[in-house]
Residue, then its C-alpha position, 0 to 999 in steps of 0.5 A: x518475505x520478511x515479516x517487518x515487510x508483511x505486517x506493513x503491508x496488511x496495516x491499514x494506513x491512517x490517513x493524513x487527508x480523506x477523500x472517500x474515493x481514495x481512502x476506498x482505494x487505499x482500504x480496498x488495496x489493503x485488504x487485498x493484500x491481506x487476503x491474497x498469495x497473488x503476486x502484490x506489486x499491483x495492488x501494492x502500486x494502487x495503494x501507493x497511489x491512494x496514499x499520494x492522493x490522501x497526502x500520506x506521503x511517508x507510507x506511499x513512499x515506504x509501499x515505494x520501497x517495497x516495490x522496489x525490494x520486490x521487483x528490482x528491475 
């Protein structure tokens, strides 16, 4: 994987808006993805999530564009 993609993939992301539900969601997904070798699309797909849900619309669409470099099809 390249490493311009692991460095995005292991930053926590600063948040636009908070709610502590996923905020949560988007530390713990991150965090996740930091610690394992496992395949990342799901985590990767819920921190996506709690991206949207916090108004961090660019990097919910950058963790998009992973998925789609990853998992083409």
């Amino acid at each position: 994987m390249d490493d311009s993609i692991c460095q995005h993939l292991c930053t926590q992301p600063i948040l636009k808006a908070s709610s502590e539900k996923y905020a949560q969601l988007v530390y713990d997904s991150t965090t996740e993805l930091q610690q394992s070798d496992e395949p990342i699309l799901s985590p990767l797909n819920r921190r996506a999530n709690g991206l949207t849900k916090c108004a961090t619309f660019e990097s919910a669409l950058d963790d998009a564009k992973v998925m789609q470099q990853l998992s083409p099809t």
